[in-house]
TORRO-441307 format. One record per residue (C-alpha): x, y, z. Coordinates in pm, whole numbers, plus 50000, padded with zeros to 5 digits. Layout:
N
     c1     c2     c3
      X      Y      Z
...
REM end
This chain:
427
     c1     c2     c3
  52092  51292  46794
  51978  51065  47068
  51621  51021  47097
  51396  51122  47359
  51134  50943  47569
  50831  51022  47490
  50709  50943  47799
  50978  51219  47972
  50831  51549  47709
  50588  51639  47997
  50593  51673  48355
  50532  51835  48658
  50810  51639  48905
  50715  51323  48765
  50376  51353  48722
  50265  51316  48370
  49936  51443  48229
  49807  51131  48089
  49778  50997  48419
  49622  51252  48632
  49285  51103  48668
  49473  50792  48777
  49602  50938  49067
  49263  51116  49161
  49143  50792  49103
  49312  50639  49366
  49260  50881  49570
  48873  50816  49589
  48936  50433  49590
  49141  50419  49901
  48879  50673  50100
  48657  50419  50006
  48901  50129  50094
  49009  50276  50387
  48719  50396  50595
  48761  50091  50825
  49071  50033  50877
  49100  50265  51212
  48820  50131  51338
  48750  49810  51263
  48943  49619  51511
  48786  49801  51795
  48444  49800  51647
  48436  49405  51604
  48589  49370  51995
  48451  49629  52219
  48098  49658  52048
  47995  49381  51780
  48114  49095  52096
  48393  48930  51870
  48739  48837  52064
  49090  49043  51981
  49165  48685  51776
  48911  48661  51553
  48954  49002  51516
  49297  48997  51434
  49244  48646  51251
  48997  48835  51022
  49288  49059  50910
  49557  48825  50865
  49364  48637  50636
  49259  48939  50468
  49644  49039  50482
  49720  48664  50305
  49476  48716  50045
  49575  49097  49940
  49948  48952  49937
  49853  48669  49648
  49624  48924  49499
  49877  49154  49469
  50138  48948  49303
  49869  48865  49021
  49753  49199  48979
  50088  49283  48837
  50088  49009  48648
  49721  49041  48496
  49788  49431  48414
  50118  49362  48205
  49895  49074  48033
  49559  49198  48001
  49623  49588  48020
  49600  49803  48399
  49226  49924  48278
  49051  49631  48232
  49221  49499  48581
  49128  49868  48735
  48749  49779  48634
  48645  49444  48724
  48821  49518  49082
  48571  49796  49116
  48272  49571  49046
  48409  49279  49285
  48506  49520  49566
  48137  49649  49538
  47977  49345  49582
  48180  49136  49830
  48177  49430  50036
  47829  49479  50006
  47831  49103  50134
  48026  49141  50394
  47798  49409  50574
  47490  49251  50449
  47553  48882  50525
  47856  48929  50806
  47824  49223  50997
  47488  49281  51022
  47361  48926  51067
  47660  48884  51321
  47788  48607  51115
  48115  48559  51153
  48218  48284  50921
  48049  48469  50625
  48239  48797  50774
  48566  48582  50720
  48446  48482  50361
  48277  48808  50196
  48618  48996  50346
  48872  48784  50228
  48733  48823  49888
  48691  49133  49883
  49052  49162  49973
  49172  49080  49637
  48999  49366  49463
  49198  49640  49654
  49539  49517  49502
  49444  49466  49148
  49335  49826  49180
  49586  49998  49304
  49879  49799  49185
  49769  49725  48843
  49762  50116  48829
  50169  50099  48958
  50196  49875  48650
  50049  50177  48452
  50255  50390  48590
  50628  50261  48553
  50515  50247  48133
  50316  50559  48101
  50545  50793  48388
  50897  50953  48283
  51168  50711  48286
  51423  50924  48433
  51212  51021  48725
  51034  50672  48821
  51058  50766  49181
  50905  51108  49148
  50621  50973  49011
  50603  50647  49225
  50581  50935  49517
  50266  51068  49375
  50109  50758  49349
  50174  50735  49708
  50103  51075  49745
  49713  50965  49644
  49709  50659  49778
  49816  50814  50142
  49566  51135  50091
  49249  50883  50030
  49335  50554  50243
  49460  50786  50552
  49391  51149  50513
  48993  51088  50468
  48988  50725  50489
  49066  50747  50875
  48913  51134  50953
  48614  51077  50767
  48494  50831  51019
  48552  51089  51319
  48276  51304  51216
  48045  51007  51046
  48010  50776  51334
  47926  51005  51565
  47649  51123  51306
  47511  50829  51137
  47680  50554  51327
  47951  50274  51239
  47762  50024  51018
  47609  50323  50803
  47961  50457  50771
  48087  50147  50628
  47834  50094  50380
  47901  50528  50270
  48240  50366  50146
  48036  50189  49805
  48028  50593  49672
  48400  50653  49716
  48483  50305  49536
  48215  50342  49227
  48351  50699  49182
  48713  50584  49134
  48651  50273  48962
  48474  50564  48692
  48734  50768  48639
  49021  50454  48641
  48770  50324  48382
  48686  50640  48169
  48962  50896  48159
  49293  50770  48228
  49565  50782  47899
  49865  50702  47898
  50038  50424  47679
  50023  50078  47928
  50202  49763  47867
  50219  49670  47471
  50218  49284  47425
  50144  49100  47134
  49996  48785  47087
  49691  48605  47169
  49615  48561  47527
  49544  48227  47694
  49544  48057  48003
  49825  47859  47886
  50044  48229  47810
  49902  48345  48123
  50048  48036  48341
  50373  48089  48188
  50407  48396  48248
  50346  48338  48646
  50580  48060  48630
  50833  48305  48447
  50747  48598  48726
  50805  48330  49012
  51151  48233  48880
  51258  48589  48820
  51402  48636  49224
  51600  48317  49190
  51752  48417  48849
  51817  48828  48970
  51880  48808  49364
  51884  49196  49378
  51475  49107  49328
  51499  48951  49685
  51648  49167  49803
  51374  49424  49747
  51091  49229  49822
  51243  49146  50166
  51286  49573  50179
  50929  49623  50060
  50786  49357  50300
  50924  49533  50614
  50858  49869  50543
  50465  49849  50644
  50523  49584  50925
  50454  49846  51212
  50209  49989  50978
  49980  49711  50981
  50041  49580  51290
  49974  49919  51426
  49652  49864  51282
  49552  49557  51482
  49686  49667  51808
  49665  50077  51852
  49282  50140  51815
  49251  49893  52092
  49599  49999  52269
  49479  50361  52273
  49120  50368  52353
  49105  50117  52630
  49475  50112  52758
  49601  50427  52720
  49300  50646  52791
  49225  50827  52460
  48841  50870  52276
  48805  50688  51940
  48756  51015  51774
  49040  51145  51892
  49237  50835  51790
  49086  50869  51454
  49176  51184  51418
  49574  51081  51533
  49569  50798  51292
  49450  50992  51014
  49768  51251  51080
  49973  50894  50930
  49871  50990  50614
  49832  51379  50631
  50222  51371  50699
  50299  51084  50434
  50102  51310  50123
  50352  51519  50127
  50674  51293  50268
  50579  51034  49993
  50626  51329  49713
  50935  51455  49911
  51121  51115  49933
  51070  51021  49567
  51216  51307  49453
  51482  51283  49687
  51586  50949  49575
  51579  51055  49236
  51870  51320  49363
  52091  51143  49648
  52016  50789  49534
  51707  50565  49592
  51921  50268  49789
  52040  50596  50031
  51708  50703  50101
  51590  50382  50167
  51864  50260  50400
  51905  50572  50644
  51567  50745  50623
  51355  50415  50591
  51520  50176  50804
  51636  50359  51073
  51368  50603  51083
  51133  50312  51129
  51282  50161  51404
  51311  50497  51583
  50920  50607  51497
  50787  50270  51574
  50883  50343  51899
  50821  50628  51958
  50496  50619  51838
  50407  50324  52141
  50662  50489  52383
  50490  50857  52360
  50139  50815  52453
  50252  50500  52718
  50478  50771  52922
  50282  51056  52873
  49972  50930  52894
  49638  51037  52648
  49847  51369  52549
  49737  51456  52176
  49987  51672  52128
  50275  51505  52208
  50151  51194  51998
  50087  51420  51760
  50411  51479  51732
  50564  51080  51761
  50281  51036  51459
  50456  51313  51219
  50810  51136  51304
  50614  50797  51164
  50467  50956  50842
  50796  51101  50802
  51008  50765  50806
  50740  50535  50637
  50711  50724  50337
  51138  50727  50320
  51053  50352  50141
  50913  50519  49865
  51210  50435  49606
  51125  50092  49650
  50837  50136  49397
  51140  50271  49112
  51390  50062  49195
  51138  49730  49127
  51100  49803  48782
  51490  49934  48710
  51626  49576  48806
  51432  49435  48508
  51345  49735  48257
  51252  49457  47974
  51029  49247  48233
  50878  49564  48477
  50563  49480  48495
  50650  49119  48613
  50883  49290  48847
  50626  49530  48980
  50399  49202  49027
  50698  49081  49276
  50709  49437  49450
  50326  49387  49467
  50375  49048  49604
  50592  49213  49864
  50313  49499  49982
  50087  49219  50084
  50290  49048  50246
  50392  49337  50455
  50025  49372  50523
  49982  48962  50577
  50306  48988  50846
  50269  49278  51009
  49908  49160  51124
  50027  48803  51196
  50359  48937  51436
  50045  49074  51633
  49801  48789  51642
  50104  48543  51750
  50282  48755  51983
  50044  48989  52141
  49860  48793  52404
  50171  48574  52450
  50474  48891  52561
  50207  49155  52555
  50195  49530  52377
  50556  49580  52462
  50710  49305  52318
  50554  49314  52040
  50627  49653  51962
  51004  49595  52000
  50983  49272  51818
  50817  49492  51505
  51151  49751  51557
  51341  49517  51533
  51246  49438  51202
  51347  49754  51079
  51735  49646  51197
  51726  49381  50989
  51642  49593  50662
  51897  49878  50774
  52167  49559  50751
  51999  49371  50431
  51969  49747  50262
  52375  49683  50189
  52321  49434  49960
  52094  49598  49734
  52209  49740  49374
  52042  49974  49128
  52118  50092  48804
  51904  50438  48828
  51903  50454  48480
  51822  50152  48357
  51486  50202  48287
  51573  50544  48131
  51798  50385  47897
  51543  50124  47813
  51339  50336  47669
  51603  50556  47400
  51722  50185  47311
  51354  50118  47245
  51246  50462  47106
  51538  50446  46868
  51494  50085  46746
  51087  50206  46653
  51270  50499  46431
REM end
């Protein structure tokens, strides 16, 4: 009789039990983590006196520094276990944050702004992506991408879904600086349950653990792309899908307040729909590339869907002027397509079933450098051919994946089969 995964006895589409808190977990991180992002940009220009550079300058290098981050999280959770990672990112995102209000914001400072944020920035990947590490050992094999779409799932509900509509009815009430320090709860809450109740069996190396062992093991994770191209090929995927994304986030809270005619809460509230849409199109797509194939989903629903959404999400509001309902509408087509990239997230790990958490430290890598890109395509283009161009410039990326996309090869298996080769080799 072949032997079964443990890890595939219980689930509810992909979800396993021993990592429930997990996702709740990141749930209340990325509130936390996300409270700003809608806001920020216009906050720092139109009231706190800072120009649209340093504004955007601030997030690229914050974009630069989650992009390295990430890569090591990976890394650091396969070595030193996804828990340990999960906690000490609480504590630093706590305190550079709190540093970043108290010695940046507040005093108007903005070199120390620039510092306190950029390290902050590292704490958000090792949270959430040494938790992806977690998952793609602890989830069932044989439906990665299922559970990779609940991940997102949380990760969309807290960064988006309250991270961005929170803010509509707090600044208004207590103002923008108060509302940014309110994020400390959301962080020290999932940090706790990361910490304290997640199970789940994580990555089981052996062996003492060094500097030296950790080095190599970078060095070993760099090579890895070079050695398997299909690994390039999926970080290029990974680092376009959140190009509009994040360069949305530099350009539309300006774009649509002081261009296009709408207020910031009702931007807020627009913004926030993103995510609304993606918690349940994240869920939807992962278990659709588990059934139609997760190269498929990615190529027709991701690529082209971006390109179309991207523009329509500028195109909309720029026509029809400060109409909420028929942005509303360009915003669900967004969530929709966005969330399409989902498979990414399983197919990582499947190219290297032995070596996943390495290769989840390379689709890491990837993420923040989507985040690092899409922000610099708007710092270097916008003031020099404007909104439009650079909204057709970040469609255009999305071309370029839709042609790259049929190059890329999966064995959706492979990590499936891993795991009876392994399972029967323990019996």
């Amino acid at each position: 009789m072949t032997p079964t995964p443990p890890s595939a006895s219980r689930s509810f589409l992909g979800m396993s039990p021993a990592l429930l808190w997990g996702y709740v977990a990141i749930a209340f991180f990325m509130t936390g983590d996300g409270l700003e992002q809608a806001f920020l940009s216009d906050y720092l220009v139109t009231q706190a006196g800072f120009s649209t550079s340093q504004a955007g300058t601030l997030l690229t290098v914050y974009g630069l520094v989650v992009a390295i981050a990430a890569f090591v999280s990976g890394i650091l959770a396969e070595y030193i276990g996804p828990r340990r990672v999960m906690a000490v990112a609480t504590i630093g995102w706590i305190v550079f944050h709190a540093g970043f209000l108290a010695f940046g914001v507040m005093q108007h400072n903005y070199p120390l702004m620039l510092v306190m944020y950029s390290i902050r920035a590292v704490a958000y990947p090792m949270f959430v992506f040494g938790f992806v590490v977690w998952i793609s050992y602890a989830a069932p094999q044989n439906r990665m991408s299922s559970a990779m779409g609940w991940f997102w799932c949380s990760y969309s509900l807290g960064v988006g879904v309250f991270g961005s509509y929170l803010p509509s009815l707090t600044i208004p009430w207590i103002g923008t600086v108060t509302t940014l320090w309110s994020a400390i709860a959301f962080i020290a809450v999932g940090g706790a349950m990361a910490t304290f109740l997640v199970r789940g069996r994580g990555p089981s190396n052996s062996g003492e653990r060094t500097m030296r062992g950790l080095g190599v093991t970078i060095v070993d994770t760099i090579k890895m792309p070079f050695e398997n191209v299909q690994l390039a090929h999926g970080m290029i995927q990974r680092t376009i899908n959140q190009l509009a994304l994040y360069g949305f986030i530099v350009m539309l809270p300006i774009v649509f307040t002081r261009d296009i005619g709408f207020s910031q809460e009702r931007w807020l509230q627009l913004w926030s729909l993103v995510y609304l849409v993606t918690v349940f199109t994240n869920l939807m797509w992962g278990v659709i590339g588990d059934r139609i194939g997760w190269v498929r989903t990615i190529r027709w629903f991701g690529s082209l869907g971006m390109f179309a959404a991207t523009l329509l999400l500028y195109f909309t509001p720029v026509l029809a002027g400060p109409n909420a309902l028929l942005t509303a509408g360009a915003v669900v087509v967004f969530g929709v397509a966005i969330a399409a990239y989902v498979p990414l997230s399983a197919l990582m790990p499947a190219l290297e079933p032995s070596r996943r958490g390495q290769a989840v430290a390379l689709l890491n890598l990837s993420a923040g450098a989507s985040q690092f890109v899409g922000s610099l395509l708007v710092t270097v283009l916008w003031d020099r051919i404007g909104t439009t161009g650079t909204v057709l410039a970040l469609a255009a990326t999305y071309l370029v994946g839709f042609g790259l996309s049929f190059l890329l090869k999966v064995d959706q298996n492979a990590l499936a089969d891993t795991e009876v080769r392994q399972t029967a080799n323990a019996t």
